[in-house]
C-alpha positions as a Python dict, from the first residue, in 0.01 Angstrom:
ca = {
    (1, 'X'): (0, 0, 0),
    (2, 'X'): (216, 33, -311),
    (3, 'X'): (132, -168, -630),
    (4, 'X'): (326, -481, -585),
    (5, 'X'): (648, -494, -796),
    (6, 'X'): (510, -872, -896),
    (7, 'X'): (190, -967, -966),
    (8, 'X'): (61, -1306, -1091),
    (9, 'X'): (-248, -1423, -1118),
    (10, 'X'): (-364, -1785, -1189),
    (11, 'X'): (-75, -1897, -1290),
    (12, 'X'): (-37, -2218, -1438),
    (13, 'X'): (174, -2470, -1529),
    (14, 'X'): (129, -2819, -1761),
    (15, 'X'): (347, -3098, -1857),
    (16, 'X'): (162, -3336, -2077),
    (17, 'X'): (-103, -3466, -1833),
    (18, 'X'): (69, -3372, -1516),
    (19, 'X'): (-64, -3013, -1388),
    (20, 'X'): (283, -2905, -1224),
    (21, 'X'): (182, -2542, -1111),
    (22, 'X'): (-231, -2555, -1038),
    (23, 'X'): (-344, -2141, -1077),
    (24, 'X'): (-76, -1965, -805),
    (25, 'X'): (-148, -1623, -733),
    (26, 'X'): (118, -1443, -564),
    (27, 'X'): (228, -1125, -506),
    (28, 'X'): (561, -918, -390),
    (29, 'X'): (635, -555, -295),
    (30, 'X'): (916, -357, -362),
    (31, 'X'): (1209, -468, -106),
    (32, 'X'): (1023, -703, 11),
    (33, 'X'): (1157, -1095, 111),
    (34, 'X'): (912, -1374, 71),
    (35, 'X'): (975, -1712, 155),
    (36, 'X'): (836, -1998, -73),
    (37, 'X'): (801, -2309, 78),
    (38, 'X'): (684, -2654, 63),
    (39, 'X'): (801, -3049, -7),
    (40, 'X'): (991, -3111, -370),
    (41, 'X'): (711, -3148, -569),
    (42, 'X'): (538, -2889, -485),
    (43, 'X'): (581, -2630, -793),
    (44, 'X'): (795, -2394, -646),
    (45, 'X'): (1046, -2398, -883),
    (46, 'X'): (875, -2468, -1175),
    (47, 'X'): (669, -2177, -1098),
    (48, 'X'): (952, -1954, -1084),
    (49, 'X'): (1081, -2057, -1426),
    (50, 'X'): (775, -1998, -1555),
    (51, 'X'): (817, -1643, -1418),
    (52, 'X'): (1168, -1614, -1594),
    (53, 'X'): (1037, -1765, -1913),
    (54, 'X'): (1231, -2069, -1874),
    (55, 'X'): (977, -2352, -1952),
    (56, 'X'): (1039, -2531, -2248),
    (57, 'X'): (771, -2739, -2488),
    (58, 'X'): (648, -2936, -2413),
    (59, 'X'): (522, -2734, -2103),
    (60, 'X'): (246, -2502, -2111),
    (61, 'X'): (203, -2186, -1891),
    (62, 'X'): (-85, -1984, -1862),
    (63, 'X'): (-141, -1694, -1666),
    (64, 'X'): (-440, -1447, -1623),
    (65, 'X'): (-220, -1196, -1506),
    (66, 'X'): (176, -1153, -1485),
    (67, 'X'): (266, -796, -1480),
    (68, 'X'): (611, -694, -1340),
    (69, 'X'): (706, -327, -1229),
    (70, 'X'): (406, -224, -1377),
    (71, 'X'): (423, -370, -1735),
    (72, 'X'): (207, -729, -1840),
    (73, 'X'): (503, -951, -1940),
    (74, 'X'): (241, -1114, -2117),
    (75, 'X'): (199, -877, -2383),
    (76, 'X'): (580, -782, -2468),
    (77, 'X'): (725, -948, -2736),
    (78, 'X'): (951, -1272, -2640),
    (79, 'X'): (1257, -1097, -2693),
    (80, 'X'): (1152, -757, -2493),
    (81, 'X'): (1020, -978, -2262),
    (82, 'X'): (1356, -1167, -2192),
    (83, 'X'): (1557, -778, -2206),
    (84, 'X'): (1289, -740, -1906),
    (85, 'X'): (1349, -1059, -1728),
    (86, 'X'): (1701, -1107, -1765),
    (87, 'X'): (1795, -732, -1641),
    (88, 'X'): (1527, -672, -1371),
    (89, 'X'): (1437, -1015, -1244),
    (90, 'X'): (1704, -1243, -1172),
    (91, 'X'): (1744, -1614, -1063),
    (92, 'X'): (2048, -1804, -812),
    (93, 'X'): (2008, -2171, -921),
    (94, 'X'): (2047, -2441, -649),
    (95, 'X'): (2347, -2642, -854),
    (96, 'X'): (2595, -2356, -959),
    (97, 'X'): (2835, -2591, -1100),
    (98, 'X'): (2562, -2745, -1336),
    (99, 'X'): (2428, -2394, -1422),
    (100, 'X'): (2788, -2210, -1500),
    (101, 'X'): (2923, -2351, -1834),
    (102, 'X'): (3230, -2579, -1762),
    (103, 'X'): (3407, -2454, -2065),
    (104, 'X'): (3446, -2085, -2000),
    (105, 'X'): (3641, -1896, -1705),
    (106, 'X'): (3404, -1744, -1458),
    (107, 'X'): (3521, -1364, -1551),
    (108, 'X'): (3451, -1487, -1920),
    (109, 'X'): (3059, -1588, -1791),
    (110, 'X'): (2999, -1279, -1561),
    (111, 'X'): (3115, -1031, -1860),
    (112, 'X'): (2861, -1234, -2099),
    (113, 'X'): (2587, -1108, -1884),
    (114, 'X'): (2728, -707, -1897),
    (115, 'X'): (2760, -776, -2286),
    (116, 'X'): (2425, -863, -2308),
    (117, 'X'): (2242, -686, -2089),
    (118, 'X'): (2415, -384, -2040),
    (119, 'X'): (2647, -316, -2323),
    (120, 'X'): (2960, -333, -2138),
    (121, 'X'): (3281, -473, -2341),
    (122, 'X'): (3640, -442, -2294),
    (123, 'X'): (3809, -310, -1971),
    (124, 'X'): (3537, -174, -1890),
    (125, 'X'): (3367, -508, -1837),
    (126, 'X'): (3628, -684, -1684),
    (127, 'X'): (3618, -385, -1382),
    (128, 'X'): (3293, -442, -1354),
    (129, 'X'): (3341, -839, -1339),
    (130, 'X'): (3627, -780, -1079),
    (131, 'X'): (3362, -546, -873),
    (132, 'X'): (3113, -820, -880),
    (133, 'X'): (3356, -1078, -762),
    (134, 'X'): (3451, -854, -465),
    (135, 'X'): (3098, -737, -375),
    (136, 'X'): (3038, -1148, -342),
    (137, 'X'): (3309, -1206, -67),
    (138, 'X'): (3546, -1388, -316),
    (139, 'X'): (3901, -1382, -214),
    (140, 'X'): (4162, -1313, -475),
    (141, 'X'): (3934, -1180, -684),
    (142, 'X'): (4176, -1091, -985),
    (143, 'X'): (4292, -1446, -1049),
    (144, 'X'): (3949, -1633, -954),
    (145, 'X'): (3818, -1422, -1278),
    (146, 'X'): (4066, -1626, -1476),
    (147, 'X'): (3955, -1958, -1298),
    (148, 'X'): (3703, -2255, -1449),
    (149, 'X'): (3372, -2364, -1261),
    (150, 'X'): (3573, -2696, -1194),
    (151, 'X'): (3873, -2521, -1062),
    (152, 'X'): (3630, -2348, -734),
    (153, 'X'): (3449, -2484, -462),
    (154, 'X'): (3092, -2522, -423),
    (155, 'X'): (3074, -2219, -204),
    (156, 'X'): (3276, -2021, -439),
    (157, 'X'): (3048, -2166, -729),
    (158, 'X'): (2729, -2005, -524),
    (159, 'X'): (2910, -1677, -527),
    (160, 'X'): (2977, -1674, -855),
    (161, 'X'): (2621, -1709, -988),
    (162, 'X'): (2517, -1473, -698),
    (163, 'X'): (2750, -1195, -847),
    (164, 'X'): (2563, -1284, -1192),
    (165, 'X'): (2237, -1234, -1074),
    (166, 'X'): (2306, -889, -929),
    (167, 'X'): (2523, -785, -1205),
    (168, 'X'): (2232, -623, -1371),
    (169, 'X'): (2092, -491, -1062),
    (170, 'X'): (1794, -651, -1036),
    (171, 'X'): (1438, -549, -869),
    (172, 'X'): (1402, -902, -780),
    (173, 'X'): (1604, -1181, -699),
    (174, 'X'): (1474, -1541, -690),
    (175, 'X'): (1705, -1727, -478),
    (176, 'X'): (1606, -2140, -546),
    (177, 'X'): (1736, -2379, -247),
    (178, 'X'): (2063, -2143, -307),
    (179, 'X'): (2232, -2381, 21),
    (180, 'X'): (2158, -2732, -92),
    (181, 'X'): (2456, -2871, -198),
    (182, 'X'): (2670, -2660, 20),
    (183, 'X'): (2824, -2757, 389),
    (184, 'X'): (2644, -2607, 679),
    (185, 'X'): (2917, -2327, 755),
    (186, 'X'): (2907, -2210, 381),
    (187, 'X'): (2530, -2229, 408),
    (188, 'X'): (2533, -1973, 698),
    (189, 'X'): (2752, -1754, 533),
    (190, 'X'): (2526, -1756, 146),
    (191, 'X'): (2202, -1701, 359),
    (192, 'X'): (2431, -1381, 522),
    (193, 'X'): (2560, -1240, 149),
    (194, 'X'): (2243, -1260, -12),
    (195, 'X'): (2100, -1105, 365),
    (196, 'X'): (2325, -798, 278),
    (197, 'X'): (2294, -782, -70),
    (198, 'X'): (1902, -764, -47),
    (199, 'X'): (1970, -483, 177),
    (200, 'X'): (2263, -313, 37),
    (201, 'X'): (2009, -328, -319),
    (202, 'X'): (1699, -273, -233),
    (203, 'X'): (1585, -535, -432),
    (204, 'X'): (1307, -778, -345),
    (205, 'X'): (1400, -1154, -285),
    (206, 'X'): (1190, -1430, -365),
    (207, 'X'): (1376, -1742, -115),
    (208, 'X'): (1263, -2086, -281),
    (209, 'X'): (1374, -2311, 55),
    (210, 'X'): (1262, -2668, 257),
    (211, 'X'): (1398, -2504, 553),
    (212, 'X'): (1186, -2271, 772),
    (213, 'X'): (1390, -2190, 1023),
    (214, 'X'): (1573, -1993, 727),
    (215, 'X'): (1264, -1833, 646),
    (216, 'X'): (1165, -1738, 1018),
    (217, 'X'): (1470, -1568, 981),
    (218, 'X'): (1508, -1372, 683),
    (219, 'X'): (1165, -1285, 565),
    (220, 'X'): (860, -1100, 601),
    (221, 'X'): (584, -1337, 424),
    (222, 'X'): (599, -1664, 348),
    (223, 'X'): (390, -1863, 71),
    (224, 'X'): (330, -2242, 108),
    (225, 'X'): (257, -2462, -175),
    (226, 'X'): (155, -2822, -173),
    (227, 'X'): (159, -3020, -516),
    (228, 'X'): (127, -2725, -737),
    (229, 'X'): (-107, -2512, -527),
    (230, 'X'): (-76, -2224, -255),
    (231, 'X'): (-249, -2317, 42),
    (232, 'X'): (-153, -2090, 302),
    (233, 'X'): (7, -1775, 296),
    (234, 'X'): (76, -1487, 513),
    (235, 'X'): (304, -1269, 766),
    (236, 'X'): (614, -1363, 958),
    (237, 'X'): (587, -1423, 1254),
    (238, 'X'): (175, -1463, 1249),
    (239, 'X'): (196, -1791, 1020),
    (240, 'X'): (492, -1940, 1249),
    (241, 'X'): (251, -1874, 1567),
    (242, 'X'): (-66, -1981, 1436),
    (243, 'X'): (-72, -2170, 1109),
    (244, 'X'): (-394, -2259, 1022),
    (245, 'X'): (-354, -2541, 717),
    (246, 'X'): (-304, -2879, 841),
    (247, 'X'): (-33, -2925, 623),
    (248, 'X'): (130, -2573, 752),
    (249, 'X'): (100, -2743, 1078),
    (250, 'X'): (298, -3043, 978),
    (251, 'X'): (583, -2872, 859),
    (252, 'X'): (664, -2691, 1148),
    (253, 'X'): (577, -2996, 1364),
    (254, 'X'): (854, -3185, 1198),
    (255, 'X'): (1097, -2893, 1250),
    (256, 'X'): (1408, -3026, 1508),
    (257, 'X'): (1306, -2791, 1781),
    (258, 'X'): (931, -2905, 1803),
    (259, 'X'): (1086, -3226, 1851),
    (260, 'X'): (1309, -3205, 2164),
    (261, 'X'): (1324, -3533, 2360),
    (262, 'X'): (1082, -3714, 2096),
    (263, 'X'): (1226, -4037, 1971),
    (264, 'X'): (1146, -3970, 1665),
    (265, 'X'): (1058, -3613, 1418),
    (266, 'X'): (746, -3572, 1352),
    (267, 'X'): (611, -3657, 1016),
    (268, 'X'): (317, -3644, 747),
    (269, 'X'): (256, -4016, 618),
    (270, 'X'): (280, -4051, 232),
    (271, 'X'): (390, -3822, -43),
    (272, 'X'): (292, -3533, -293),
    (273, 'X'): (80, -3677, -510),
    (274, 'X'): (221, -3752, -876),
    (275, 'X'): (35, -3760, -1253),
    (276, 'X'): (-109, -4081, -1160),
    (277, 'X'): (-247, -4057, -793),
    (278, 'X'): (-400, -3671, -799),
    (279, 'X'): (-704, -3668, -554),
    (280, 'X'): (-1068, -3585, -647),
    (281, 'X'): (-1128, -3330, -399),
    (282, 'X'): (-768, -3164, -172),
    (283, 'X'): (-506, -3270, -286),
    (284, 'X'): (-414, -3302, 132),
    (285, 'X'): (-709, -3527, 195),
    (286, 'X'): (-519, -3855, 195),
    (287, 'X'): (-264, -3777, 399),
    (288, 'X'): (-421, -3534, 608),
    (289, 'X'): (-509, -3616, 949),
    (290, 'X'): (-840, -3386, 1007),
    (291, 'X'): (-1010, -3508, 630),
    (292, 'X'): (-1323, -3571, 641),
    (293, 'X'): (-1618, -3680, 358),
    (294, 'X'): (-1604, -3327, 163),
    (295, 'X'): (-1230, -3300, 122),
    (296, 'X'): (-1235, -3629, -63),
    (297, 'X'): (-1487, -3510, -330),
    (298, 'X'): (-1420, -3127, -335),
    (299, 'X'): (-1176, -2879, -420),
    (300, 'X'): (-1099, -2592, -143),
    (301, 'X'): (-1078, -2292, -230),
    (302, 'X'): (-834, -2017, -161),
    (303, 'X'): (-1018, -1811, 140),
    (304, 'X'): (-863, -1516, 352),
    (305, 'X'): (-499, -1664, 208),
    (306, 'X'): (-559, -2066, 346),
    (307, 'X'): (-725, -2336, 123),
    (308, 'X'): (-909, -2606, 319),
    (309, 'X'): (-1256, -2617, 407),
    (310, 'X'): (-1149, -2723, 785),
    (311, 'X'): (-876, -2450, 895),
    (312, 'X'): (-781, -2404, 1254),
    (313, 'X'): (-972, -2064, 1403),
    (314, 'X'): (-784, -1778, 1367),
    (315, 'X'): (-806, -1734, 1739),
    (316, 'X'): (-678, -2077, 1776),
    (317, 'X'): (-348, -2154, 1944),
    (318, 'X'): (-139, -2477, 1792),
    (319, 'X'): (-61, -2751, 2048),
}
């Protein structure tokens, strides 16, 4: 196997009192597409921004290793680090029209990135804008460069900050609920474009998404975090077939299709714990169904890529 392209290692993140991010370890290869998943809450997010340097004090992050294409982002200096970031990693935001600035034309914004990152002024810029704008599926292309956030649809928004994020051609692209705000036929056709510009790229894409049926789909591993922690990961379709976490189990349980002729979805009582209500032992244990006397006083490790001290054999078939 390849070194991986990303590599972090006991990751952390801390707000205050609240442990947001609880020492992730992940990984991604070259090309590769890995679906992160989990409730909100969960630090999937927050762990990305962490990753893109992007968590201001008072939040803490600590890692014991975060190297990227082969260099410890730890050990740059903050600006070389953020040349780095902003060039070779690069992040979709699930609100475009809160992330573009309101008070600049879209061309204006996508030429700020070439400025920046790749020394591209002038005509020269505005070409490359235009070719951005065109690569994303925008119609009209010429004029929308002249348009305002406000003056585009939601759809159009998500295009926009997609062309951004590729303009430097990235090795990575962290995609974060890229779909949530956006009607289920523009959805479709987001989850398509950033489908074919993984491809067209080569780049590897990092999908931060509730839904799973979008990451059956589109990629080869998926990650899932509960309140801060990984605690299941592995291969598409294997972890589909035969999750082993109960609260892997749960989620696809409560997907529509597990659910034909039920009155009702399935569901896991209760909620991600908070700063207040964080458990002794797993974090699961009071809202998982198969706890028992251990889970309330101990922390599970992570073991063969699941953390509970109960998971379902790997022989096992899921009812």
């Amino acid at each position: 196997m390849t070194a991986p392209l990303l590599d972090l290692h006991r990751l952390s993140v801390r707000f205050g009192a609240f442990q947001a991010v609880d020492e992730l370890s992940l990984h991604v290869q070259p090309g590769e597409v890995l679906g992160l998943v989990g409730e909100s809450g969960s630090g999937k997010s927050v762990s990305m921004m962490a990753l893109m340097g992007l968590i201001a004090a008072p939040g803490e992050v600590r890692a014991e290793t975060l190297r990227f294409g082969g260099r410890d982002l730890l050990a740059l200096p903050p600006a070389e680090r953020r040349r780095v970031v902003g060039r070779d990693v690069a992040m979709v935001f699930q609100d475009a029209l809160t992330a573009l600035n309101p008070s600049y034309t879209v061309g204006f914004q996508i030429e700020e990135v070439l400025r920046h990152h790749l020394g591209l002024r002038g005509a020269q810029a505005r070409h490359r804008a235009l070719e951005l704008l065109q690569q994303v599926e925008i119609p009209d292309a010429v004029n929308r460069l002249k348009a305002y956030p406000h003056e585009l649809s939601g759809g159009m928004n998500q295009r926009v900050m997609i062309a951004m994020a590729i303009a430097c051609h990235p090795k990575l692209l962290i995609a974060d609920e890229p779909t949530t705000a956006l009607d289920v036929t523009i959805q479709a056709q987001i989850l398509d474009l950033l489908q074919r510009l993984q491809r067209e790229h080569g780049m590897a894409l990092i999908l931060i998404t509730h839904d799973l049926a979008v990451v059956a789909e589109l990629a080869q591993r998926v990650a899932v975090m509960y309140a801060g922690q990984l605690i299941e990961s592995g291969a598409v379709p294997d972890l589909f077939e035969h999750p082993r976490h109960p609260y892997t189990q749960a989620l696809l349980a409560a997907l529509p299709e597990h659910n034909r002729g039920a009155r009702r979805l399935s569901a896991l009582p209760g909620i991600v714990p908070g700063v207040t209500d964080r458990p002794l032992g797993c974090l699961l244990a009071p809202r998982c169904p198969r706890a028992q006397a251990r889970c309330g006083t101990e922390r599970p490790p992570l073991v063969h890529q699941v953390r509970c001290f109960f998971p379902e054999p790997t022989n096992a078939h899921p009812t």
